[in-house]
N, C-alpha and C positions, 0 to 999 in steps of 0.2 A: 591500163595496168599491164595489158598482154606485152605492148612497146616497150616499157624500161626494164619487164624483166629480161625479152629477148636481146633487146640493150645488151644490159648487165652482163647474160652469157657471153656475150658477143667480144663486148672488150676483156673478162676473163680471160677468153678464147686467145685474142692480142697478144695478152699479156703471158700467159705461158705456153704458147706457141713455142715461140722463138726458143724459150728455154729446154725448152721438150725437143727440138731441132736441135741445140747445140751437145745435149746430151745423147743421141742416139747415131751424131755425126762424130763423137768425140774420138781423138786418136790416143794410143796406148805408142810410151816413148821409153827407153832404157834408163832407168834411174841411176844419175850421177855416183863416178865411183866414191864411196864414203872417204873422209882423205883430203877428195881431188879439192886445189884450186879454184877458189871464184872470186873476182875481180867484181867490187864495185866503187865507180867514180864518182867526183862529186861527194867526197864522206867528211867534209871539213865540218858541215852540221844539219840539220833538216832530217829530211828523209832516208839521203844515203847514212848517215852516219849512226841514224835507228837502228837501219837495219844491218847495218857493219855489228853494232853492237850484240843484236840478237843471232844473229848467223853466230856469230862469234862462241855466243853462250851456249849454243845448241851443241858444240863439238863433235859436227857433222862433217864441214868442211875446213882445209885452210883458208884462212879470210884475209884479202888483202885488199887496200882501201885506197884511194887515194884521194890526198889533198894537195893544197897550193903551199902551205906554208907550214915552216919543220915546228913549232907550235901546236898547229894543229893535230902532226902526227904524233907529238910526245903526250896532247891529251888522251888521243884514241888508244894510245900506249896504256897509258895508266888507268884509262876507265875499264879496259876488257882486263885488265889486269896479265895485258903480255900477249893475251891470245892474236888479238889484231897485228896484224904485217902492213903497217902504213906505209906509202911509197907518196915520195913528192911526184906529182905532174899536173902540168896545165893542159886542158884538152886541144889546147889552138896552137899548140906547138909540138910539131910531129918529132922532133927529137924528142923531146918527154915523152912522148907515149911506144916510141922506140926502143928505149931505157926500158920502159918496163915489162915489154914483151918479152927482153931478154933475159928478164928477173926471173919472169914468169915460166922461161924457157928451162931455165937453168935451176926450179924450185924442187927439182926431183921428183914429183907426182904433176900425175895428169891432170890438165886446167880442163876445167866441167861446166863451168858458168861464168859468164859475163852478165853485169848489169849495169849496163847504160842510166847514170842516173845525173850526171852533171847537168845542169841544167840555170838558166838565168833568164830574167827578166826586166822589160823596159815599158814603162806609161809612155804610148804616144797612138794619137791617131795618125792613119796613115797620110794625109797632108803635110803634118806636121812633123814627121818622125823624121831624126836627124841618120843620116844613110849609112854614119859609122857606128850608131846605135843597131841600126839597122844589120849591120852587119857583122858584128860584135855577137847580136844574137844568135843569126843561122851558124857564126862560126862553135859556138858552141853545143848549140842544141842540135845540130844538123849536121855540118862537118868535121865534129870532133864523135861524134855516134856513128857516123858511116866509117870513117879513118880507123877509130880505135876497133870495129868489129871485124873491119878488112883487114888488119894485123894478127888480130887473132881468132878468125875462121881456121886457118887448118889444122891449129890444136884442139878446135872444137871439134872439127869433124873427127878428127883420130878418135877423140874419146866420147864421142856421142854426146857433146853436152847440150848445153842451153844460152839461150841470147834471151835477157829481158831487157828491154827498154822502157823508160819513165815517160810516158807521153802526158796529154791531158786533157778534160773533157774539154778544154778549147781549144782540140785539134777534130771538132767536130761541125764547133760554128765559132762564127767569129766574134770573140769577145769583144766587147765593147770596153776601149780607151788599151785596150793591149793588142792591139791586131796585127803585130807585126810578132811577137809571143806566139799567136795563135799560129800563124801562117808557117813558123818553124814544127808547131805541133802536130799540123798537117801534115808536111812530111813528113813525120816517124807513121803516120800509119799508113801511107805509102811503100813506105823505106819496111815497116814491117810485113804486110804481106807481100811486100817481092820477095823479101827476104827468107820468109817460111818455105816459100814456094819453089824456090832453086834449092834448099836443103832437105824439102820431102824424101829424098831417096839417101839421105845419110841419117837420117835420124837422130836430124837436130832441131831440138825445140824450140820455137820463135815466137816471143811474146810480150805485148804493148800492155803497159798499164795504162790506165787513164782516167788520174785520180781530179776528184773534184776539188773542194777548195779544204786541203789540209792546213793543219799549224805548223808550219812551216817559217823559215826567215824570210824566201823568194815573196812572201803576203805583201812585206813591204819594199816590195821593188814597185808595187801596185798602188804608189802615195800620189798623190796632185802635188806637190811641192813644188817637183821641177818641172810644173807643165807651165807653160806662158801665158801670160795674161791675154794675148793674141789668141792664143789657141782657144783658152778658157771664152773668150768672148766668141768665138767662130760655131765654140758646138757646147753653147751654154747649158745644153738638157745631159750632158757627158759632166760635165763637169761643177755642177751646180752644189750650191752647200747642202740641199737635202739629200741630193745623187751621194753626195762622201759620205752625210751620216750613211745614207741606207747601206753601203758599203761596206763601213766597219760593224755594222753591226752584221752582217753578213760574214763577215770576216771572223766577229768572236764566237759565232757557232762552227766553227771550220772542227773539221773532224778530227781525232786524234790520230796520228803518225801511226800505232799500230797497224791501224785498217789495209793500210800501204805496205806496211813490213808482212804484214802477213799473206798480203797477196805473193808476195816477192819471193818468201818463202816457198808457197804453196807451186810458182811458177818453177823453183830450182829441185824442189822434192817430188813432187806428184808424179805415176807414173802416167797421171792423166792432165797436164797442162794445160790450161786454157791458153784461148789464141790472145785476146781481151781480157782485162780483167775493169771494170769500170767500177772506182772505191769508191769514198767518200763521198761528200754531199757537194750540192750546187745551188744555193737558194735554202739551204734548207730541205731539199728533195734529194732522198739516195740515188749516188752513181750511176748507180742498174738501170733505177727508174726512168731516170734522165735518156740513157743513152736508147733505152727502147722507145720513150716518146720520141726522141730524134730521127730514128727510123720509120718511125710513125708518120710523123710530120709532115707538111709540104713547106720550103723553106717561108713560103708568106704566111706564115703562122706561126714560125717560131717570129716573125718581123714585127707581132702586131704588138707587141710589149714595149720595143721602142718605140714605134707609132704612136700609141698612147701616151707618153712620156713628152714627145715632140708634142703633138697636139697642149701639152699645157703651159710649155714655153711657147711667145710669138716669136719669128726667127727673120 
């Protein structure tokens, strides 16, 4: 009995350690001028276009949004009811995000926040994943987030603001039948703590969300439809008919978009911003929970779940 309770203490101890470290490490940043400009991409619907909406409503800051298509910016028009400033641009084309810096230049208030939110997704494992898919993705999730930030870094620095990026808890390990998704999400937490770390001394705030499986549109970039019957036969326990149910059903407890906006929020107003912010769930298990087991972990033990899976297919 003496064992499980010392146990018990012991992973307690685990588990609000780390929290207890992030709070007595926390930094105190300049809260954005009220007014000022914030830029988030990626608002044609999902995630960005929540929290366009909510920024919007709060009438804290100017909100400006961008989408691909002038459709989508006459909805954002009319659902804020005027307050949203949509702007068309594509992240993979550096004149569009040129255009808009200069918008941005020319808005007469100081731009405060950036939020990296564009984002896409492709079903492939890495054998089979086709290289302009392949490349399709980093150009958005990776070099249209490095591009659009390095554009507008030195209005951020002037006015002390903030850089959030949309990252995701599969930029921690690698998702299975998305792993070339994942490997893009890798680098934003790279690309974010360089990032932090060269603007320590302007007092600019730098921060990765890393939300688990929201309800989102990007869910169904995550279909078997267009995987090939090749591929399906190569890694049968990937792509098997009980693997898709388990999936969708995985997929209808996906957490609601608030969880996400509110981090987004909380990263543009706080004078205490987190570096991290890990939302929604993954399996069913909250974000938080997830990412501190992952720290936890030794990576052959996060392995043994597909092991198990494999073991009930013969290969």
């Amino acid at each position: 009995m003496g064992f499980f309770k010392s146990f018990s203490v012991f992973v307690v101890f685990l588990a609000v350690f780390p929290t207890l470290v992030e709070y007595l490490s926390r930094r105190q940043y300049p809260v954005p001028a009220q007014g000022g400009a914030v830029l988030i991409t990626g608002s044609s619907s999902g995630m960005g276009k929540h929290a366009c909406l909510e920024l919007a409503s709060m009438d804290r800051f100017t909100v400006y949004c961008t989408v691909r298509k002038q459709k989508d910016a006459d909805m954002l028009t009319k659902e804020s009811g005027g307050k949203v400033k949509p702007l068309l641009m594509d992240v993979t084309k550096d004149q569009d995000m040129q255009a808009v810096k200069e918008t941005l230049e020319n808005a007469g208030v100081p731009f405060v926040g950036l939020v990296n939110n564009a984002g896409v997704a492709k079903t492939a494992t890495i054998e089979y994943a086709n290289m302009d898919d392949v490349r399709w993705v980093f150009d958005v999730n990776v070099f249209g987030v490095i591009r659009m930030t390095q554009l507008l870094l030195p209005a951020l620095r002037a006015s002390k603001g903030r850089v959030v990026t949309v990252g995701s808890l599969a930029g921690k390990f690698g998702e299975l039948t998305v792993t070339p998704y994942s490997c893009s999400k890798f680098a934003m937490e790279g690309f974010t703590d360089g990032l932090r770390r060269e603007l320590l001394p302007y007092d600019v705030s730098v921060s990765l969300l890393e939300p688990g499986y929201t309800k989102t549109e990007i869910l169904s970039a995550f279909t078997f439809d267009d995987v090939s019957d090749q591929e399906k036969a190569a890694y049968p326990y990937l792509y098997s008919k009980a693997k898709e149910e388990e999936r969708n059903k995985i997929f209808a407890k996906a957490s609601p978009m608030n969880e996400a906006t509110d981090a987004i929020v909380h990263s543009l107003t706080s004078p205490y911003p987190k570096t991290r912010y890990p939302v929604a769930n993954l399996l069913g298990i909250p974000g938080w929970v997830l990412a501190r087991l992952m720290w936890l972990m030794p990576d052959r033990m996060l392995d043994i779940d597909v092991l198990a899976i494999v073991n009930m297919i013969p290969l």
